[in-house]
Each structure stands twice: as C-alpha cells, then as structure tokens.
N, C-alpha and C positions, 0 to 999 in steps of 0.2 A: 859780423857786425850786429850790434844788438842793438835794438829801436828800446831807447828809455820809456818811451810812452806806455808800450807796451807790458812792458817790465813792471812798471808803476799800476798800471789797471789791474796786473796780473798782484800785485803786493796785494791794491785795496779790495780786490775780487776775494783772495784766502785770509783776509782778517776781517771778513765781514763774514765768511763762512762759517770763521772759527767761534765768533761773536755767536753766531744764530747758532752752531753747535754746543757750543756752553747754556744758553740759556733754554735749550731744547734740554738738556741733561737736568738742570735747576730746576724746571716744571717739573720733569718725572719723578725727579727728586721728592717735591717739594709733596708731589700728588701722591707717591709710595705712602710718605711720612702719614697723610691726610686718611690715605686709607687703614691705618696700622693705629693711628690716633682714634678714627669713628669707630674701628673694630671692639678698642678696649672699651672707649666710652661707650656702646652700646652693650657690651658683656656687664661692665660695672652696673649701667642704668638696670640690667634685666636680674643683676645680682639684688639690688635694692630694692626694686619693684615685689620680688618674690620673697625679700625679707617683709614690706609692707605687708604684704597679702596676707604669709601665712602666720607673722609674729616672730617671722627668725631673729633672733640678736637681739640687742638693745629697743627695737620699735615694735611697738603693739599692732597689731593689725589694724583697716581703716575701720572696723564697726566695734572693736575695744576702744578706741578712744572717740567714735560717734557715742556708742551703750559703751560707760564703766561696767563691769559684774559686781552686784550689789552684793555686799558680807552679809552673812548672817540671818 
C-alpha cells in the first residue's frame, strides 16, 4: 500500500533537485562563456594596446600623435 503523502514529498523533493541541478549547469554555463569572453577581450585589448605602443596598423603610437615629426 502506498502512503500518497509520501509519494508527493518524494515528487516535490526530485523536481526541486532537478530545478537546483539545471540552474547549477546554467551558472557553469554561463561562467565557462564569461571566462572564454574575458580571455578574447583581454587578447584583443593587449593586441591593440601593443599596436598603440609600437604604431602597428592604422594607429600612430601615443608620443606620434603627443610629437607629430616635423617635414623638412
């Protein structure tokens, strides 16, 4: 004979678990993405920082555009 009560705590017991297990997955999730995110953004920022400096690409370095070099 089965006790309904029981049965029931035992239902709202494994859909509370599954609740905290999905949103325990979401974080890690969420914190993977976050760290995989700061990685690029911090490569990027040190990609453009080192074009600053040394004049790579399109940007002059910061004491070319403080001093222009005068022509002539």
């Amino acid at each position: 004979m089965r006790n309904p009560q029981i049965f029931h705590k035992l239902q709202i017991t494994f859909t509370l678990e599954h609740v905290i297990y999905k949103k325990v997955v979401m974080i890690y999730t969420q914190t993977k993405v976050n760290k995989e995110m700061a990685a690029r953004l911090q490569a990027e920022l040190s990609i453009d920082a080192l074009g600053d400096y040394e004049g790579i690409g399109d940007k002059a370095s910061p004491s070319t555009r403080a001093h222009p070099k005068k022509v002539g």
